[in-house]
C-alpha positions, -999 to 999 in steps of 0.1 A, spaced: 517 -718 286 491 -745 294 473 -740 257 503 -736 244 515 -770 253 482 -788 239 487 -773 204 468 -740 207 483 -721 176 474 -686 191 490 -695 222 526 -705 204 521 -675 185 520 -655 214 551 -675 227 572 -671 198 569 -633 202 576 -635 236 609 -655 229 616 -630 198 615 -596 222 633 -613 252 659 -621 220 658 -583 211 665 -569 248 686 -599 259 706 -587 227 709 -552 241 720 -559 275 743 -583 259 761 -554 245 754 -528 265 765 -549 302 787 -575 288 771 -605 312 783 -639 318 752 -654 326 717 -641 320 694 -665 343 660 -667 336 634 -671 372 602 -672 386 566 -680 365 584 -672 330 607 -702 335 581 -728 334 578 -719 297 612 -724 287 606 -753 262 587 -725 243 601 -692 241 641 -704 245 642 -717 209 628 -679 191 649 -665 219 683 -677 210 670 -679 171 663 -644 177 699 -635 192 715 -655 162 695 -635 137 703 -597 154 737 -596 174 769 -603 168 780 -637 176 812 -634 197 795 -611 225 764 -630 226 783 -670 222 798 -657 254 771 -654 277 751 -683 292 716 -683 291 704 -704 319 667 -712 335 668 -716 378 658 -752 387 635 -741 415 620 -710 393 586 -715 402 592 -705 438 622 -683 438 598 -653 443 588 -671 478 618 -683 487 635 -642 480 602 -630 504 607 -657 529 647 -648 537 637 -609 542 
């Protein structure tokens, strides 16, 4: 993400497809589960300035838009550390 952000064009590229497949499953659970919220956590979140945008293009492009303008797509405020935080509390 860190090449990304200072322009590398390989980087976004691998960024965009990132956004595009979460789009592509995110779609499929979206009709398969019928969620409210899908919330996004841990390292990936730090990254959400470049995958949300081919994500949600992505679900635009392939689902239908009543199921899918229906659920909230959301990014944890303290991502970075949830995975810490989950192993601390067991």
């Amino acid at each position: 993400s860190q090449a990304a952000e200072k322009g590398d064009a390989y980087a976004i590229s691998v960024w965009n497809e990132v956004g595009r497949a979460l789009g592509i499953a995110i779609g499929d659970l979206v009709y398969l589960l019928n969620p409210q919220m899908i919330c996004f956590t841990g390292g990936i979140s730090q990254a959400k300035e470049l995958f949300l945008k081919p994500l949600r293009e992505t679900l635009a492009e392939r689902t239908f838009k009543t199921p899918v303008n229906a659920v909230r797509l959301k990014v944890a405020g303290q991502a970075a550390n949830i995975g810490v935080i989950g192993a601390s509390l067991l």
